[in-house]
N, C-alpha and C positions, 0 to 999 in steps of 0.2 A: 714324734721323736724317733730318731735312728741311731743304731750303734753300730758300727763294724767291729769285726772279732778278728784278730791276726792269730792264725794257727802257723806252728810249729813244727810240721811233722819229723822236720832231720832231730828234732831233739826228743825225738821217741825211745832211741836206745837208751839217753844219758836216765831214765827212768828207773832202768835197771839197775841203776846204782842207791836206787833210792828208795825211801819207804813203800809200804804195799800202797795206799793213799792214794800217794804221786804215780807209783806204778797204773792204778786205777784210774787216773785223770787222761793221763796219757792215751792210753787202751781208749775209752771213751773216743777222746779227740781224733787217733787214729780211723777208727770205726766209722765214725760221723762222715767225716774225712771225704775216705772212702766211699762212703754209700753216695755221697753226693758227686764225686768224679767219676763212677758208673754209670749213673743217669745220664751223662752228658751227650749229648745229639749236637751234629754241627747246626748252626742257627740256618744256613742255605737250606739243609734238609728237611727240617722243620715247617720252614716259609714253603716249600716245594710240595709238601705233604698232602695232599689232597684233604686229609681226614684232621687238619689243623684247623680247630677252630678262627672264626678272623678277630675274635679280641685276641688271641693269642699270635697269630698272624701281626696284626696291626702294632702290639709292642717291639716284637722279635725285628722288624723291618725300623721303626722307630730306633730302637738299639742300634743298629747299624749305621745310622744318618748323623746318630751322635757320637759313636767311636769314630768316624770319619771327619766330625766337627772338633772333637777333644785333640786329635792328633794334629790337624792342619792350622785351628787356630788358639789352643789353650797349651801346648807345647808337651800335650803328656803322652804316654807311652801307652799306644792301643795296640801293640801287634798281637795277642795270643788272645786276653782274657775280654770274658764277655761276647765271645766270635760260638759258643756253646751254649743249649739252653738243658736245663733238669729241672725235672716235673719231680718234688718230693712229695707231695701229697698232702700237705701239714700247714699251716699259717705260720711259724716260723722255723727257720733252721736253725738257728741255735739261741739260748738263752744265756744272758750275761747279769755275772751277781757283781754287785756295785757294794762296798762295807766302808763304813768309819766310827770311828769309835763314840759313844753314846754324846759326847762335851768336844768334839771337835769336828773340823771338815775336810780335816787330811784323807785321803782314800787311802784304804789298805792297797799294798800291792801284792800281785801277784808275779812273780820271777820266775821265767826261763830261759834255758840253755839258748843261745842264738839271739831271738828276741830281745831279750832284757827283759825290764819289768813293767809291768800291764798295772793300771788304776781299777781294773776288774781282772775276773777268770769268767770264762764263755764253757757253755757248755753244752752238746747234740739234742740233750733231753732236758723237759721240765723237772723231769721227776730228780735228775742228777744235781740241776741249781736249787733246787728248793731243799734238798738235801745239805747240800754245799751253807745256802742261807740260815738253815736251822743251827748248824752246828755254830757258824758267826754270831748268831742270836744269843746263843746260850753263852756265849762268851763276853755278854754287854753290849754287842756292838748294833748301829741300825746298820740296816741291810734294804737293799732295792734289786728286785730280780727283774730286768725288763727284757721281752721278747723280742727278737732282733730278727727280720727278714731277710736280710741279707749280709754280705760279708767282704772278705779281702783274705787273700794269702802272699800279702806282700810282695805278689810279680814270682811265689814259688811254683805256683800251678795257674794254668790256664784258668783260671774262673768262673763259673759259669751263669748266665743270668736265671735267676730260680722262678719256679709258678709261682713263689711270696709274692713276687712285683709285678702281677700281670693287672690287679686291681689298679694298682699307680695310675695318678693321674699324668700330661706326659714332660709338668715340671720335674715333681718328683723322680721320676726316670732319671729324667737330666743330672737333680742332684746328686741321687745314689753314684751313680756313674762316672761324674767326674771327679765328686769325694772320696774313690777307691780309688780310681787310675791315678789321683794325686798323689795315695799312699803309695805304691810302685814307683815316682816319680823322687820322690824325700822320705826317707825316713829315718826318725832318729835315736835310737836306742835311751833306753828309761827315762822317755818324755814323755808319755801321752798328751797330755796336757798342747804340747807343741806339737805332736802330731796331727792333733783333731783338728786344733783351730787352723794348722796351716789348709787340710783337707778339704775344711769348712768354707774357709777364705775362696781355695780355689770352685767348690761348689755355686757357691754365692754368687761368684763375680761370671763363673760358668755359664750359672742361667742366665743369669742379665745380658752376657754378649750372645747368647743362641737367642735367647726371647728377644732382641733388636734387629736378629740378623733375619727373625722369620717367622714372626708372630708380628699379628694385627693392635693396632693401638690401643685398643680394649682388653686385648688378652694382659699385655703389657701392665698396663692401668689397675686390672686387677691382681696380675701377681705385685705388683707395688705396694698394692694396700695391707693385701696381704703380707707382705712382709715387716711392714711400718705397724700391724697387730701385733706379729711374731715377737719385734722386737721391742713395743711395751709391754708382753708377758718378760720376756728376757731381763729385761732391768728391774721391773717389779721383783722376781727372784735374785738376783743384783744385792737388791736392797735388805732384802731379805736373809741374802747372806753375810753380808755386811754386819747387818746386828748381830746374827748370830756369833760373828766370831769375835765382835767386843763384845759378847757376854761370855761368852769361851775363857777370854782371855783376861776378862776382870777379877778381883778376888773376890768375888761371893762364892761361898761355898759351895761345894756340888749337889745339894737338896733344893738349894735358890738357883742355882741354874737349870737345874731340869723344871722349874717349876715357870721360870721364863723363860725355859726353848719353848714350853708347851704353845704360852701362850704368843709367842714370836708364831710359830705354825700357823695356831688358830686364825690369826691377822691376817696371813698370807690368802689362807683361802678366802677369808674375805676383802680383801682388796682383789684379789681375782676375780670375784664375780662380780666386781661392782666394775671391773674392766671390761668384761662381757658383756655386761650391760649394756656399756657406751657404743658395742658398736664388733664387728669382726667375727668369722665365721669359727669354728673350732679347728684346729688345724693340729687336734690329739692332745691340748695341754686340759682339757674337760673329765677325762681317764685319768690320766696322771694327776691330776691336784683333787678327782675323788675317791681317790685308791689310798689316801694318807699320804703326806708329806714328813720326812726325816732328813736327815744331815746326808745318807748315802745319796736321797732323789738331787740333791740339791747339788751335792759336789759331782752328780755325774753331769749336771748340767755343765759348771763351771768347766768341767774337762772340756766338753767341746765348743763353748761359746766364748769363755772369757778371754781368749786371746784373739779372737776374730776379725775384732777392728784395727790391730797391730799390724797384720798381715794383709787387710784391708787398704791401711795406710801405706806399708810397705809397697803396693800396686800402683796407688798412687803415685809415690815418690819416683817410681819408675816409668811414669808417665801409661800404664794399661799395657806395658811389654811384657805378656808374660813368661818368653824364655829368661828376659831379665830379672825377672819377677823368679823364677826357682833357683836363678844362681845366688841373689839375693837372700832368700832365703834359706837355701845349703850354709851357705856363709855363718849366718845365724844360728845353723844347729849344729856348726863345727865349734862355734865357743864353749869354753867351761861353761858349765851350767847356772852358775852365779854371773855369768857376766851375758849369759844367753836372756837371762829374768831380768838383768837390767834393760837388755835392748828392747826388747817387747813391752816393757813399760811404760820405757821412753815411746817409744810409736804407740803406744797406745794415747798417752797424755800430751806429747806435744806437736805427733804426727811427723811426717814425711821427713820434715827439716833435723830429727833425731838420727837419720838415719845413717848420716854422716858417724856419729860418734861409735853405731856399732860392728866399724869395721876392725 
């Protein structure tokens, strides 16, 4: 699993008006920021380099064949970011704390200047999110801090592709890739939820038009399969949250509810591994479901899956057009936000033929 982090830098100053905390989160952010658009080497130089490695070689050039594909057939905006590579030295570059309170699965949000509000806060360092997590702890709340390799600034900075993704396999690539240039393409202030899955959507549908347009029937076959594992862990955790929030939401007391989230949890992991079982490689959900499961793991999923087939659908509707396919969806994130949850419902349940209603 992947997260992107949107940083803020122009709302560095508005910090100054505010707690020492915020003053510190900020400082942080900027730093991080910084060290990472230092490092930045044009990717030609790089490739050019005698003294480049050729895994590093072989990504760096791969990079470029798909901001070249992103731009001419998935409609998004390659001109600056990703054209730059930075060696941090680290497995990841920033870590993101995910919070909801101990009997629900609403995410805490975090709000800034410019931005809006974030279903996490991202942070340069372990040591700054696990600090971050402690203090949410002690306030009742479950907490998920997951390592993130890579990132987005929203089309504010050139971007640059990090040494975190050079392990990637060269789906993955693809996906990070076009998951980010999506968010420079839409995005919509205090949605995440709509931001991921629209990102997602287009990641999704991303690889499937590059893996038909230039991979072998076998590569194809197995990212397929791969996908169709992906997505019965997806709805297994679905289900899983499903119950969770009718029991959230029933009147038993909150002693009888923590006593059946426990064991809602305990279920999960085992039905998970009885899905493992049947069949499908790990593809990272093997960490994550043996690290403990809580309300915050579970709603940062929902953030970026549960709207995925909406946006899915919406591709459809527009017959695989995808410049139709973002105006489409601008559309959708220009609605109030209550009439934005109906539309993506509706495409989610009755598909393409909804799509009419949410103009």
């Amino acid at each position: 699993m992947r997260h992107c982090l949107v940083i803020a830098l122009l709302a560095f100053a508005a910090a100054a008006t505010s707690g020492c905390a915020t003053i510190g989160y900020y400082a942080q952010s900027f730093a991080g920021q910084y060290e990472v658009l230092a490092k930045r080497r044009p990717i030609a130089a790089v490739v050019a380099d005698p003294a480049t490695p050729i895994r590093i070689r072989g990504r760096l050039e791969l990079v470029g064949r798909l901001r070249e594909f992103a731009a001419a057939k998935l409609d998004l905006p390659a001109q600056g970011s990703y054209a730059s590579y930075a060696a941090i030295g680290r497995r990841y570059v920033v870590w993101n704390v995910f919070a909801t309170p101990a009997l629900s699965l609403d995410p805490i949000q975090s709000c800034f200047p410019v931005i809006g509000c974030l279903s996490y806060r991202g942070y340069f360092s372990a040591e700054g999110a696990a600090r971050h997590a402690r203090t949410l702890e002690t306030r009742g709340h479950d907490v998920y801090v997951g390592g993130v390799a890579a990132y987005s600034t929203l089309g504010w900075f050139d971007d640059p592709v990090l040494d975190t993704m050079i392990t990637w396999s060269d789906t993955q690539v693809a996906r990070f890739l076009f998951h980010e240039l999506a968010h420079q393409k839409l995005y919509v202030r205090d949605d995440t939820a709509f931001n991921e899955a629209y990102a997602e959507a287009v990641a999704e549908s991303g690889v499937d038009a590059w893996l038909a347009a230039t991979a072998s029937p076998d590569a194809r076959q197995a990212h397929a399969q791969e996908q169709r594992h992906d997505g019965a862990i997806l709805t297994l955790i679905a289900t899983v949250r499903d119950e969770l929030r009718t029991l959230y939401s029933s009147p038993a007391g909150p002693d009888d509810k923590r006593r059946h989230k426990a064991l809602i949890l305990t279920s999960l992991r085992d039905r998970y591994e009885r899905l493992r079982a049947a069949g499908g490689k790990d593809t990272g959900y093997d960490s994550w479901m043996s690290s403990g499961v809580n309300n915050a793991k579970i709603a940062a999923v929902a953030t970026y899956h549960d709207d995925v087939p909406a946006f899915r659908n919406l591709l459809a509707a527009v017959s695989g057009d995808f410049p139709a396919f973002h105006r489409a969806s601008a559309r959708i994130g220009a609605l109030r936000p209550e009439q934005r949850r109906t539309c993506l419902d509706g495409l989610k349940v009755v598909g393409p033929a909804f799509l009419a209603r949410c103009q």
